[in-house]
N, C-alpha and C positions, 0 to 999 in steps of 0.2 A: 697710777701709783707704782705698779712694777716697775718705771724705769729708776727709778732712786737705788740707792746701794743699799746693798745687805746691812741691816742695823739702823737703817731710816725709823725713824719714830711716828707715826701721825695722831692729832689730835682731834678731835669732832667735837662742834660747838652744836653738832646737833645727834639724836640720839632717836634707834629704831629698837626695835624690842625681836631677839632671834625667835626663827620659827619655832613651833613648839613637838621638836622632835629631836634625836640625839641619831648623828651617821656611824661615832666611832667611840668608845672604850678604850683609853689608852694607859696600857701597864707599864709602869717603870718596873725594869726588874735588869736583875745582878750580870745576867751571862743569857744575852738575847739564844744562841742556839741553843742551850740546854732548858731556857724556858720554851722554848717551839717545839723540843722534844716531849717535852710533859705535855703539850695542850694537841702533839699530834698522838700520841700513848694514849688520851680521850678518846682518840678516834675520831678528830677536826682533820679538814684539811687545812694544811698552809692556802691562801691563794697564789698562784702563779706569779702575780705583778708585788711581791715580796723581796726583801732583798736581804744580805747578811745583818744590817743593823736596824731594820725593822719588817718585821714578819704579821700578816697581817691574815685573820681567819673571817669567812665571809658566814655572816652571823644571820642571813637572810635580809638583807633589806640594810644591816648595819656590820658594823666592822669590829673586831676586839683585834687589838694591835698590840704589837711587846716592840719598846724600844730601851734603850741602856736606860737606866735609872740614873744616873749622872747624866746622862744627853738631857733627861726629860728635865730634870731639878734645877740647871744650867739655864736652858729656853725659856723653865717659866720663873726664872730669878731668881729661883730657891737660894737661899743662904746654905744649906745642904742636901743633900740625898738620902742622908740616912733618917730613919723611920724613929719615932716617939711613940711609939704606943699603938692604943686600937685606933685606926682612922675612923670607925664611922661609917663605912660602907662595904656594903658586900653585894655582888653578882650574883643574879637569881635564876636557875634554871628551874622552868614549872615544866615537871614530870607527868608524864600523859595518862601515868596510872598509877596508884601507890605502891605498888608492886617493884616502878621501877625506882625508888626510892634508892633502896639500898643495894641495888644493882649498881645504881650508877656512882653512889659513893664508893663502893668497893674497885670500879674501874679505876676512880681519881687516884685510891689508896695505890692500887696496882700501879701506874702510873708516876710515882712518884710524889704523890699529894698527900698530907695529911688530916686525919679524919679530927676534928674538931669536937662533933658531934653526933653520934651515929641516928641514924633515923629512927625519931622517935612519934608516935604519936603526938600531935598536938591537941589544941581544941577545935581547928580550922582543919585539920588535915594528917599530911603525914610529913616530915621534914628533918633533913640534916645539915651540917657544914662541914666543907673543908678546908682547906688552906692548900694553894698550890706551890712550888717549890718556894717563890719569894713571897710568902706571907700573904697573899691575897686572898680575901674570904669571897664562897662561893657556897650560897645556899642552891640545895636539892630540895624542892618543896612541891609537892601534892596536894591539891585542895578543890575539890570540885565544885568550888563557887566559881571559879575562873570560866573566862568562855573562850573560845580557840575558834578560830575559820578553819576551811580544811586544809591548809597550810602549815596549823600549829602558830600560826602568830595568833599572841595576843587581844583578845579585844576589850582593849582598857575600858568601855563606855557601855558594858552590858554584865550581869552577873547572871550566876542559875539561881 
């Protein structure tokens, strides 16, 4: 299928279902190196194999990417780039301890982020939002029902 040209179309009369995992996070946003400057002001690294118009941070096991928000609107057909509203979704960071709640919102704010909603008690836990320079929601949440390997990933298939 690689030898056809760029903008080759294909069709499939038969149909698989994708594996049940996500590799990569991909943000459109306004101005790729000043968004890489806010998510290294985190205290993320860039990875190495990055370039000037797409920058890419290794998230353990998966990727959160910034590429131009016109590149991204453009490849996936968009009739625009520009934004309508609340999307819908937000970016979850679970914090190791409730403590670090509102630590690590205050880095985002330092950083160039803003705070949405500052950490608040919930009924699960402890939790806030922020918004990074281009409008991307990014929950801080705390909840000691979650279960973590000694890694810090996830273990979606167990609670405490």
């Amino acid at each position: 299928m690689l030898d056809q040209a760029v903008g080759h179309t294909y069709i499939s009369g038969e149909t698989q279902a994708p594996s049940q995992r996500m590799q990569m996070v991909l943000l459109g946003v306004r101005d790729v190196a000043k968004a890489a400057r806010f998510y290294e002001a985190l205290g993320w690294q860039r990875s190495p194999t990055s370039s000037d118009g797409f920058v890419k941070f290794n998230m353990g096991g998966y990727a959160i990417s910034l590429i131009n928000r016109s590149d991204l609107a453009n490849d996936a057909l968009e009739p625009t780039a520009e934004k309508s509203g609340f999307s819908g979704v937000a970016l979850i960071h679970m914090a190791r301890k409730p403590e670090d709640v509102p630590c690590i919102l205050a880095q985002a704010e330092a950083a160039g982020g803003v705070i949405v909603k500052h950490a608040t008690r919930t009924n699960w836990g402890i939790a806030g939002y922020f918004k990074d320079p281009d409008g991307h929601l990014f929950e801080v949440d705390y909840e000691p029902v979650w279960v973590f390997d000694d890694a810090h990933h996830l273990v979606v298939d167990k609670l405490n």
